[in-house]
N, C-alpha and C positions, 0 to 999 in steps of 0.2 A: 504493500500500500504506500504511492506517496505519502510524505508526511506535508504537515500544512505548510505553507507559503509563508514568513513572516516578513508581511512588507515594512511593519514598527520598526521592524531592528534594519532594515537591509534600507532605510530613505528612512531616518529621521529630522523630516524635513515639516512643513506645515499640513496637517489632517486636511484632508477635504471628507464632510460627515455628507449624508446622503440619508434622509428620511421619506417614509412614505413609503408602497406597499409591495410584501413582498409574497407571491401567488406560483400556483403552478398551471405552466404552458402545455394544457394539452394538444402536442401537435402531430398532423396525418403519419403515420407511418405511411412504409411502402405497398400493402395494400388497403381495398378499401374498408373501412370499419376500424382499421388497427390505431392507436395514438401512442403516442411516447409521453410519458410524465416529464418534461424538464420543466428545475427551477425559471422561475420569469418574475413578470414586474417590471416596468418602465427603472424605478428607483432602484431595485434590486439589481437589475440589468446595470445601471448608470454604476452602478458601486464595483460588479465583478467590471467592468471594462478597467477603471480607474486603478483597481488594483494591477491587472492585466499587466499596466501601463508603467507600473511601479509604482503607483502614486501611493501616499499612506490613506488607508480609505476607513472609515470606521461608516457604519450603517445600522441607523436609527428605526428599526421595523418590529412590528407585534408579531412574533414566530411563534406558531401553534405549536401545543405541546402533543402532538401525536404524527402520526409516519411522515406525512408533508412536510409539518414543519419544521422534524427533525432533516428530514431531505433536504430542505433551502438553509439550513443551518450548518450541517455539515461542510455543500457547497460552498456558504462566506465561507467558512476556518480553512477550507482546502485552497482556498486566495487568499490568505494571509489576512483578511478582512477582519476589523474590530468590531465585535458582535457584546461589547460589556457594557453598551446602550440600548440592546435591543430586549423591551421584555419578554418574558417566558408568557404566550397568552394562553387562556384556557376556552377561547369559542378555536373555533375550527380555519383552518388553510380557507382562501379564496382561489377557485379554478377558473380558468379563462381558455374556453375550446376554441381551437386556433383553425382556421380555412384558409384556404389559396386558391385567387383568382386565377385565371388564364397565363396573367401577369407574376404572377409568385407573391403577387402583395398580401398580406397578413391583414384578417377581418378574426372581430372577436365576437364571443357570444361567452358571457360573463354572468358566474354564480356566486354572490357578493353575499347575500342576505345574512344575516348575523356573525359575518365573519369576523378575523381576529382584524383583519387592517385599518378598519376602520374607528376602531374603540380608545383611542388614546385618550388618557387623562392629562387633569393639568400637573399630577406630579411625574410624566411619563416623560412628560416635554419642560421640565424645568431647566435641567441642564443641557448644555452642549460637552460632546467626550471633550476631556483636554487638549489644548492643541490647535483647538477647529478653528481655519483661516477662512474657510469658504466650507456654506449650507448651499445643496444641492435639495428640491423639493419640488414634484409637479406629480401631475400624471391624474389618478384616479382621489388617491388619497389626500391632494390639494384641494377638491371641491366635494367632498362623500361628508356628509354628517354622521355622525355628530363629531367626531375626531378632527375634519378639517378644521376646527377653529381652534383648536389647540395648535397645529401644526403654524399657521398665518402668525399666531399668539409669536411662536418663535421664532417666528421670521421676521416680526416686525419688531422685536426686542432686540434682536442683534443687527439690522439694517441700521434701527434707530442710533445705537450705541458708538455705528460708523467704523469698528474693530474690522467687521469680517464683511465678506464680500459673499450677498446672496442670489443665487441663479433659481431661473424657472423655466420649466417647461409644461405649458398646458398639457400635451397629449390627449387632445381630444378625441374622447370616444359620447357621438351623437346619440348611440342607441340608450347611456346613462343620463345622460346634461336633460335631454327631454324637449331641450328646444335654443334657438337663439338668445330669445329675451332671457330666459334661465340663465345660460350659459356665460353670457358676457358681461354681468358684473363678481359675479366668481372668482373669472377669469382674470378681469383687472381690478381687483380686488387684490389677489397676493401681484400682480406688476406694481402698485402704488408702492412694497413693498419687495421689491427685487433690483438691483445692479444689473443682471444679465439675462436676458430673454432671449430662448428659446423658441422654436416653433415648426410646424412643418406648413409649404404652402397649402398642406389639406386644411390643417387646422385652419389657419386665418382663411381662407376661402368659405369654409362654415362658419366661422363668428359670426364675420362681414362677409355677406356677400354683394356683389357687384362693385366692390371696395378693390381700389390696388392693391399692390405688398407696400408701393410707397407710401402711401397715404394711410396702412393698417402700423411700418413702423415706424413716422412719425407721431403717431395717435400714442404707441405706448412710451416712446421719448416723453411726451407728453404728461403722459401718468406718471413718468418719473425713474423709470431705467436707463441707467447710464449707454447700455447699447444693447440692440437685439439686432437679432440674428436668427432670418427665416430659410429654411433650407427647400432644396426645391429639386428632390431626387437626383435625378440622372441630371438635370441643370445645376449642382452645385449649390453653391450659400447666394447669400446677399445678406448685408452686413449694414445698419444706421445706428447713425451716430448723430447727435448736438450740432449743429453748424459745419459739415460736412456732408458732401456729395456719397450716395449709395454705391457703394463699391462690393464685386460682384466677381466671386471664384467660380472656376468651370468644373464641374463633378467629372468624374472618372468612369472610364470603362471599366464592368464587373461581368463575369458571367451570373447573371443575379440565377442563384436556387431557390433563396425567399428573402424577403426584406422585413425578419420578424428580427430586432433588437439592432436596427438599422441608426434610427434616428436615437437611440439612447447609449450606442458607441460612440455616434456622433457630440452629444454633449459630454462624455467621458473624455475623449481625445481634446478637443476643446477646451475643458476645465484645466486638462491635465497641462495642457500648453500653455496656460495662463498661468499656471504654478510654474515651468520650467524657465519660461519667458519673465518670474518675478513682476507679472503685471495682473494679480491675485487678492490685491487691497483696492476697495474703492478710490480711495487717492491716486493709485498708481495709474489704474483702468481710467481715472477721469483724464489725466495727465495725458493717456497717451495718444497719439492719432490712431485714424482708422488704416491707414496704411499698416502699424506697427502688429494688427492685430490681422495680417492677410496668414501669416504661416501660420497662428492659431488655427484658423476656414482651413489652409490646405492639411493640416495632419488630421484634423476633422474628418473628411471628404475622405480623403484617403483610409483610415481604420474602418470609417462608413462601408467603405465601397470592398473592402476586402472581408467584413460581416455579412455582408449578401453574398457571398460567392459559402457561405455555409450555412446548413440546413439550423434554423432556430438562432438564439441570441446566444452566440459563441463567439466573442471579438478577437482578436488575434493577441499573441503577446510581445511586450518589447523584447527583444535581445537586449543585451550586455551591451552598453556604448561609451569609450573612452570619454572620462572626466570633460576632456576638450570640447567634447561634440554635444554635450548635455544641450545645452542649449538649440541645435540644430535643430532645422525642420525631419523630421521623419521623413524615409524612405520604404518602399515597401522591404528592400534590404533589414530593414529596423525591424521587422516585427515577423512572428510566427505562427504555427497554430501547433500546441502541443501541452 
């Protein structure tokens, strides 16, 4: 048996913590009726990429005390993943049955009802693990009651505080939100309280629709994030900023298999390059131009585009890279699958 990963001891450098919900992926085997049980979750997913990537990740999630959730538990500790803020909960795993269109793209059909993700208390969510430079948080578990307003609670105490630097990503799933008008102050509800926005063009196309991307991210500049950044498949990022022209990276050729844990390697690689790049404090992030943040989009894009080329959310991992080149953009040379 490998033994676990410890990314604490091997980068101690600054935590990026990662809250919110962690579910299993039931997705198609190779015939039909068959499913495979993998670990998943948008945030769970965003934590194993981070680690993948060398980052130090600790992750803040309600893990069921029965075969699930010892299964998604296991999984952190076998990433090196800091699990000594995640409580021990006693409702059950959330399952999300995964499908694939024509396209390989990943649609869910989602069995939530009393589950553990959603139940967080205010003493669940008082602390942040030690460490924590950057709160990662979106997905399901940013707008589900009654726990989402515990999670806002700490994100808007540590936004407030101006220490740590917090990201979001809606991941919008329409079949839950129930509708637009639902959806859209939820949604910018935790932006009022985020540094760094995420999104896919699906998403913003269902908030707003017949709305551009330019004009959806100037709206949440507006609200109050230093920069967002909407991705746009096989087109790449686009990238807005304060007083700055939209600048605009080209996506990658992938053999896509499926594009399930696509967009959540994508804000793993992203986070992880604003840690390596030391542009991971609000101050620094405000400071710097949008140009300085293009090899963030390109290692992005690139971890992206090499998680579709595998069946489920399995992002690749860094190799070993001399001290010198830490800082570099990533090559597909930098990273593996193993």
């Amino acid at each position: 048996m490998t033994p676990p990963r410890d990314n604490t001891a091997a980068h101690p450098g600054p935590v990026v913590t990662v809250i919110g919900e962690a579910l299993i992926d039931m997705v198609p085997g190779e015939r039909p009726g068959d499913f495979r049980a993998l670990p998943g979750g948008s945030p769970f997913n965003v934590a194993v990429g981070l680690a993948r990537l060398g980052r130090r990740t600790s992750l803040m999630a309600r893990l069921a005390d029965n075969a699930f959730g010892r299964l998604l538990r296991a999984h952190a500790e076998a990433e090196g993943i800091d699990l000594s803020h995640a409580p021990r909960a006693t409702e059950p795993t959330s399952l999300a049955i995964v499908s694939l269109n024509e396209h390989a793209q990943a649609h869910y059909d989602f069995y939530l009802d009393g589950t553990a993700d959603w139940q967080w208390s205010a003493a669940e969510t008082t602390r942040l693990p030690p460490g924590t430079a950057v709160l990662h948080h979106g997905s399901l578990a940013s707008w589900t009651a009654p726990g989402d307003e515990h999670i806002h609670a700490l994100a808007t105490r540590l936004h407030a505080g101006g220490q740590g630097l917090v990201s979001y990503d809606p991941n919008i799933r329409p079949l839950l939100l129930g509708g637009h008008d639902k959806a859209r102050p939820l949604v910018e509800r935790s932006i009022t309280a985020a540094h760094v926005v995420k999104a896919s063009r699906e998403d913003v196309e269902w908030l707003y629709p017949d709305t551009s991307l330019e004009e959806i991210g100037r709206h949440w500049l507006a609200l109050g994030a230093l920069l967002v950044v909407i991705t746009d498949g096989p087109d790449g990022a686009h990238l807005f900023r304060h007083g700055e022209p939209t600048l605009s990276r080209p996506g990658r050729k992938a053999a896509v298999a499926d594009t399930v844990g696509a967009g959540d390697s994508f804000t793993a690689a992203f986070l992880d390059a604003l840690v390596r790049h030391d542009l991971h404090t609000p101050e620094r992030l405000q400071q710097s131009t949008l140009a300085a943040l293009l090899p963030a989009a390109d290692d992005a894009i690139l971890v992206s585009s090499l998680t579709c080329e595998r069946i489920g959310a399995n992002p690749p991992r860094l190799l070993p890279r001399p001290d010198s080149l830490a800082p570099a953009p990533l090559t597909r040379g930098d990273l593996h699958f193993g």
